[in-house]
C-alpha positions as CSV (number, residue, x, y, z in Angstrom):
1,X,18.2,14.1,26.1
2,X,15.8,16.7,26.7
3,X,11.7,16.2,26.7
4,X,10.1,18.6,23.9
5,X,6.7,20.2,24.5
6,X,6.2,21.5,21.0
7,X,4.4,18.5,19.8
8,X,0.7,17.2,19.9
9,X,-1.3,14.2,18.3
10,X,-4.6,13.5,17.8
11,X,-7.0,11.1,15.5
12,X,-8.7,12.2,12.1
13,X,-10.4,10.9,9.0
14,X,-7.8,10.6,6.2
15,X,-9.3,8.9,3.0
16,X,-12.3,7.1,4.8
17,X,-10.3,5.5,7.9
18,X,-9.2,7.3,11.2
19,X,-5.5,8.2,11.3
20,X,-2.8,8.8,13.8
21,X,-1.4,12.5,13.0
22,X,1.5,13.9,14.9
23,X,2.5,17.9,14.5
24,X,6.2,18.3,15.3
25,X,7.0,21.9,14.8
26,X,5.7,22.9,11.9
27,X,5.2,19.3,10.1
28,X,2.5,16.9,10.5
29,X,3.2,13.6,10.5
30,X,0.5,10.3,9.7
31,X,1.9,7.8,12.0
32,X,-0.3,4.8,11.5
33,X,-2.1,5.3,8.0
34,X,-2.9,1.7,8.1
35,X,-5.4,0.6,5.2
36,X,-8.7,-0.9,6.5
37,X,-8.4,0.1,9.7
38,X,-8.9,2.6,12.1
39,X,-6.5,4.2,15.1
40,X,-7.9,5.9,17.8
41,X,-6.6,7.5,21.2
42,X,-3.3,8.6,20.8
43,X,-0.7,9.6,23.2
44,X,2.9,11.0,22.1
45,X,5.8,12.0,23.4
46,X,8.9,13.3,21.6
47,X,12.7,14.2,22.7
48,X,15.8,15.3,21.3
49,X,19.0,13.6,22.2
50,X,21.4,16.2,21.3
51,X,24.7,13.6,21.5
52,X,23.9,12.7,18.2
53,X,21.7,15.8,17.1
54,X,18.2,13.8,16.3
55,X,14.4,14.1,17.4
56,X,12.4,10.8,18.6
57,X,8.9,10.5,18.7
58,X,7.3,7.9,20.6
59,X,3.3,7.3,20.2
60,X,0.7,4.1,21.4
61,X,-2.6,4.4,20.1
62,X,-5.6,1.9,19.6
63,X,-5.5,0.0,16.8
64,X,-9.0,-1.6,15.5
65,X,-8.2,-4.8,13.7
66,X,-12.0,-6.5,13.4
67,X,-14.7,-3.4,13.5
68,X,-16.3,-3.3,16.7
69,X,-14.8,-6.5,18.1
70,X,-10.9,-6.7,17.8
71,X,-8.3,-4.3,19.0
72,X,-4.7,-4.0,19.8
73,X,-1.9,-1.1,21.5
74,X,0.3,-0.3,18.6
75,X,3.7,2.0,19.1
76,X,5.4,3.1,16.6
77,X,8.8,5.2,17.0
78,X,9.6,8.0,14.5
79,X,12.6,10.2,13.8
80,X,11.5,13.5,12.0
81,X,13.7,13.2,8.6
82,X,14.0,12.8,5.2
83,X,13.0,8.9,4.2
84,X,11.7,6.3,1.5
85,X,8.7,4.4,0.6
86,X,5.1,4.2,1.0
87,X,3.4,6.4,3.3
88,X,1.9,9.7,3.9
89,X,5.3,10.7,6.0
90,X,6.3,11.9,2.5
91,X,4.3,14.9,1.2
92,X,1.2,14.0,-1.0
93,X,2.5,15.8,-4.8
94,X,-0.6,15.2,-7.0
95,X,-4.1,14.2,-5.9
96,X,-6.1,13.1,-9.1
97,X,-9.5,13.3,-9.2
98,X,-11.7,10.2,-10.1
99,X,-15.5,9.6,-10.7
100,X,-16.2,13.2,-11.5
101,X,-18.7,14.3,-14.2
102,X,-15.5,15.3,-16.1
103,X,-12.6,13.6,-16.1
104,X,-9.4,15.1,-14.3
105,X,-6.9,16.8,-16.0
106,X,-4.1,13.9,-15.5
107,X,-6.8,11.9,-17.1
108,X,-6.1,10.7,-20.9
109,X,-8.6,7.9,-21.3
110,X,-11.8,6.8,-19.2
111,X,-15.3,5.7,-20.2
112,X,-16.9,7.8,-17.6
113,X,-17.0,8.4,-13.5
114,X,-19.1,6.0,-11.2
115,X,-20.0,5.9,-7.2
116,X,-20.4,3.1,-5.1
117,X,-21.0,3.6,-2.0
118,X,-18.2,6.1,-0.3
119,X,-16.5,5.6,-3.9
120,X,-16.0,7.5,-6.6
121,X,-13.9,5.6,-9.7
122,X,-13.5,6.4,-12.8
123,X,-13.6,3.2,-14.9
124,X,-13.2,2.1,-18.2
125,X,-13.9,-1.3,-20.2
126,X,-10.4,-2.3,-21.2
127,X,-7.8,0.5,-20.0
128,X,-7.5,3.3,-18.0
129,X,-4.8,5.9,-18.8
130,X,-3.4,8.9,-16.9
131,X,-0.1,10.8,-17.8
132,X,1.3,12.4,-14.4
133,X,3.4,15.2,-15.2
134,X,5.5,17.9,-13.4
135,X,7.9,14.2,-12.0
136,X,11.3,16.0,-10.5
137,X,14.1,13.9,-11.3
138,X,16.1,14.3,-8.4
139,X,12.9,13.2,-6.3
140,X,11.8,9.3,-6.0
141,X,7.5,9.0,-6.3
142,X,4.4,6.4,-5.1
143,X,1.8,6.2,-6.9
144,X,-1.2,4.8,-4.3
145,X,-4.4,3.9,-5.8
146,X,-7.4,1.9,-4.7
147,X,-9.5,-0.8,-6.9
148,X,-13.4,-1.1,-6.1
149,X,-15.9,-2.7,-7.2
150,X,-20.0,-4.0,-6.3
151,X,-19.9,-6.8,-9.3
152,X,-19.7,-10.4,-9.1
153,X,-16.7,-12.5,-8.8
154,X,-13.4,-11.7,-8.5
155,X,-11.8,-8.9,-10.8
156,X,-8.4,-8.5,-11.7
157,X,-6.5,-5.4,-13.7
158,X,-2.9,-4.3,-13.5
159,X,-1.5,-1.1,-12.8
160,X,1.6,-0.2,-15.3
161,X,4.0,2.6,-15.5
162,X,5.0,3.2,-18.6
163,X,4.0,-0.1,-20.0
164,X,6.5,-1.6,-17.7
165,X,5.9,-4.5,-15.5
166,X,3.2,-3.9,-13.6
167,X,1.2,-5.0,-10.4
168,X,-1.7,-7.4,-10.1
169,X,-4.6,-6.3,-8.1
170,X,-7.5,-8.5,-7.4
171,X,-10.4,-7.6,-5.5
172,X,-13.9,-9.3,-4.1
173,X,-17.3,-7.3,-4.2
174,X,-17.5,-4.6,-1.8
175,X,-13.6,-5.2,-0.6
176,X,-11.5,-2.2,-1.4
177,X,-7.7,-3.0,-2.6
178,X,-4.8,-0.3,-1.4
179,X,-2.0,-0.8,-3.9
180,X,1.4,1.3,-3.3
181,X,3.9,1.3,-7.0
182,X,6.9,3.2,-7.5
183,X,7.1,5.1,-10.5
184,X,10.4,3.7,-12.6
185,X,12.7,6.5,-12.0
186,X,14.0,6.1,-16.2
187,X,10.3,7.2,-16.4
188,X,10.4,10.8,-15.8
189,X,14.2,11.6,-15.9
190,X,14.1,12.9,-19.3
191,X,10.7,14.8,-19.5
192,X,9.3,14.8,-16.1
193,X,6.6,12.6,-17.5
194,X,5.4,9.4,-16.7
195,X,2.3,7.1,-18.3
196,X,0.2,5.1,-15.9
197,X,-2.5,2.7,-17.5
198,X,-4.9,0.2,-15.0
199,X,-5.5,-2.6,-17.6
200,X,-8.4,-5.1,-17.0
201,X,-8.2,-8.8,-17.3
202,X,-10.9,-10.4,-15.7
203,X,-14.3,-8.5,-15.1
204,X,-16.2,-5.6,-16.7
205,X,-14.3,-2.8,-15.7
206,X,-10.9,-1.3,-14.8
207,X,-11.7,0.9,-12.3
208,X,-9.7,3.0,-9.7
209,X,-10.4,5.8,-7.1
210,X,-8.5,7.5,-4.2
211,X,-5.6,8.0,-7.0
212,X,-2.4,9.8,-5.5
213,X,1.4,10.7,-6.3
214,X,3.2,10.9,-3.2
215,X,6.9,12.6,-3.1
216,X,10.1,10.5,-1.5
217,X,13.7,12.0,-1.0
218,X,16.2,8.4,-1.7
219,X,18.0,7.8,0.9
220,X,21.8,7.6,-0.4
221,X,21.9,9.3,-3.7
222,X,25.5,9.0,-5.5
223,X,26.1,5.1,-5.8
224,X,25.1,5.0,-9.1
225,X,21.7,2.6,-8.1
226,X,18.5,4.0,-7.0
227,X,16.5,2.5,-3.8
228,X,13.3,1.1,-3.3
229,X,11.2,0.4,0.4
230,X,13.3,-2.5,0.9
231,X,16.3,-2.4,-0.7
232,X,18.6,-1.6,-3.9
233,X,17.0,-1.8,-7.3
234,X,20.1,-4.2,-9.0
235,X,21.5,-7.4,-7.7
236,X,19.3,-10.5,-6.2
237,X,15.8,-10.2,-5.7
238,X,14.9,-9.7,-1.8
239,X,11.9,-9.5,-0.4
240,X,10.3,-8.3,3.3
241,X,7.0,-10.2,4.2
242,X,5.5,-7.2,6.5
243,X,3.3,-8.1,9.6
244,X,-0.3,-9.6,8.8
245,X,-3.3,-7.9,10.2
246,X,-5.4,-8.9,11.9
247,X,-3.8,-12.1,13.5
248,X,-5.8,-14.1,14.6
249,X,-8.8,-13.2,12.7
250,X,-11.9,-13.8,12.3
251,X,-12.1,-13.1,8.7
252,X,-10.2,-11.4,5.9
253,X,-6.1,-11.0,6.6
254,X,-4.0,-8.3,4.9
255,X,-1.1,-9.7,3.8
256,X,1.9,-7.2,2.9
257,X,5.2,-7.5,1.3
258,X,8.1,-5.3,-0.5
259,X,10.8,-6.5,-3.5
260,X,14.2,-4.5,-4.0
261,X,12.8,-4.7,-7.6
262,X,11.0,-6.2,-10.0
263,X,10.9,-10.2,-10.2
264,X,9.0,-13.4,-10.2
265,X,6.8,-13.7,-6.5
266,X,4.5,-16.1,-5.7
267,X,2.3,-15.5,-2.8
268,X,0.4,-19.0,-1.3
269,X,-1.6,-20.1,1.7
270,X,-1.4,-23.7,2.7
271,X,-3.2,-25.5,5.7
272,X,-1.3,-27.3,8.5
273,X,-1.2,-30.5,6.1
274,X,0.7,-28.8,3.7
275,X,-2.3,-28.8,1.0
276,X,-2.4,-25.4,-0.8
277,X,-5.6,-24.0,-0.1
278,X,-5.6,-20.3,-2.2
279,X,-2.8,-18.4,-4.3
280,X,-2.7,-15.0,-4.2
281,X,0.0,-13.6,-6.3
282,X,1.7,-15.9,-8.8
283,X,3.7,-14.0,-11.5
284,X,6.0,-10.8,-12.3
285,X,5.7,-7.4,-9.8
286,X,7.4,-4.4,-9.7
287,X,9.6,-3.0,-6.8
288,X,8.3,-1.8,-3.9
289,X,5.3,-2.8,-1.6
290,X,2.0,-4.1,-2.1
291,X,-0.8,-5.7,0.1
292,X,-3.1,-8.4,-0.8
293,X,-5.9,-9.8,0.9
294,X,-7.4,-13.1,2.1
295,X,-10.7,-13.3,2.0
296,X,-10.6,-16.9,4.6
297,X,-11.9,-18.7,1.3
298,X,-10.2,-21.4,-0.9
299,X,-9.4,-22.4,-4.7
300,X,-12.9,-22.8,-4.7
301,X,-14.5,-20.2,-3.4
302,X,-15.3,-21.7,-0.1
303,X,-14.9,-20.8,3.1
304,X,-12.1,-22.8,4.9
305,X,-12.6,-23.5,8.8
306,X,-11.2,-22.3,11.5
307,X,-7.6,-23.3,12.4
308,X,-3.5,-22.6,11.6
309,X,-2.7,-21.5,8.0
310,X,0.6,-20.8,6.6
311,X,1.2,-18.0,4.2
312,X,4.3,-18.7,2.0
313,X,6.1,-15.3,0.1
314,X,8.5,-16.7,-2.5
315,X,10.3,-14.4,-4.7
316,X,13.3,-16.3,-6.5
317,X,15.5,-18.2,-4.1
318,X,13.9,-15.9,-1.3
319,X,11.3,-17.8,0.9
320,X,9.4,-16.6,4.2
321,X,6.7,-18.2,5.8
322,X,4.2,-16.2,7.8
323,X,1.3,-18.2,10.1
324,X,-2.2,-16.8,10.0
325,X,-5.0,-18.4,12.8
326,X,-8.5,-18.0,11.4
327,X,-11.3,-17.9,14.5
328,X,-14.8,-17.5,13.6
């Protein structure tokens, strides 16, 4: 195993936050791109361990989990190759502009472009539609969009692919929501097309911004089933319940998870007594991941004192429990 000098990290803003990016060669890499927070104050090293002919990079950096006040040393070890799922490892393929004067080109239906704050959406009062074109069908594609809003209450729209299945995305005032959704590979097989709509169900507006296709080589191709970020698309729904952030907290907790395809999922918090104290996904998803947040807040609205909560991921038969320690 031999140490390589031809690599180099540093931090930079990527979409609002501060990201980990590694060059190796002549590819740069986004280690971290963790939504809501920012990484700071790398340090990398790679080698290559030519028995079995591969490249390792190893990198700590400073994670901020509470702005200003929480932090953690998060490593992450990467191995320069083709892979699948979420992430800006895979090449961005399509940027699409929201909240311009004029809508983007992608664009099919809005009502118009707004900005809040750092923001700028395109929204409409029922539907959104875009129709992403160009789709190679021997690639696999994410589509990762953000919802925004400054209204009141809680708003709800789902994203949909080809009037498939889609995901559910609910999001508080001023607290942005980073969905990832792959695109159904029977999409875009026969015309390298595939129709996107954001349809809204509770609020005034659909609205979405920081819109992106990113490009995924499968892993396996051949086997006559296609992959997903945790698993094969066919047999019995599985799911990964990802690490939540911050833990302990002292206020909002991103909760994560990914399905081997679509299904039934029902995401719950319950307090130490077993009382169900907020549901945040109840009802069908597609494959792949997506990331929810707790606000700290109940059925109610309230806020719910400090202590041990349980967050229960059920999808079918599949049941994890993750605990989540509120401190205020």
């Amino acid at each position: 195993m031999q140490a390589l000098r031809n690599v180099r990290a540093w931090d930079e803003i990527v979409e609002g936050q501060t990201d980990i990016l590694v060059r190796v060669d002549d590819n740069i890499i986004n280690l971290s791109s963790t939504a809501g927070h920012n990484s700071t104050y790398p340090s990398v090293d790679a080698f290559y361990d030519d028995v079995v002919s591969r490249t390792l990079v190893n990198a700590v950096w400073t994670e901020e989990l509470v702005p200003n006040e929480l932090y953690e040393v998060a490593f992450k070890q990467y191995e320069p190759e083709p892979g699948f799922g979420p992430g800006s490892r895979h090449p961005r393929y399509v940027a699409v502009a929201t909240g311009d004067s004029s809508p983007s080109p992608y664009c099919e239906h809005r009502d118009g472009g707004i900005k809040y704050g750092p923001y700028s959406l395109d929204y409409a009062r029922e539907s959104l539609r875009y129709k992403l074109t160009y789709l190679d069908p021997v690639y696999d594609y994410w589509v990762r969009a953000v919802v925004y809003h400054e209204g009141k209450g809680r708003w709800s729209q789902s994203i949909r692919l080809d009037d498939s299945l889609g995901v559910l995305v609910e999001a508080e005032p001023q607290k942005p929501e980073t969905i990832w959704v792959q695109i159904p590979a029977k999409a875009y097989q026969k015309d390298g097309i595939a129709d996107l709509a954001a349809l809204k169900h509770r609020g005034l507006f659909s609205l979405v911004t920081d819109f992106a296709v990113y490009q995924a080589e499968p892993q396996r191709r051949g086997q006559g089933r296609r992959l997903d970020a945790v698993g094969e698309l066919s047999g019995p729904l599985r799911a990964t319940f990802f690490s939540q952030a911050p833990n302990p907290s002292t206020g909002k907790v991103l909760l994560s998870f990914g399905l081997n395809r679509p299904g039934e999922v029902s995401l719950r918090v319950f307090d130490a007594s077993g009382r169900l104290v907020r549901a945040l996904v109840d009802g069908k998803c597609l494959a792949g991941v997506r990331a929810v947040t707790w606000d700290g807040h109940d059925l109610r609205g309230r806020r719910v004192a400090n202590g041990i909560y349980f967050a229960k991921l059920q999808a079918e038969e599949d049941v994890q429990v993750r605990k989540v320690v509120l401190t205020r």
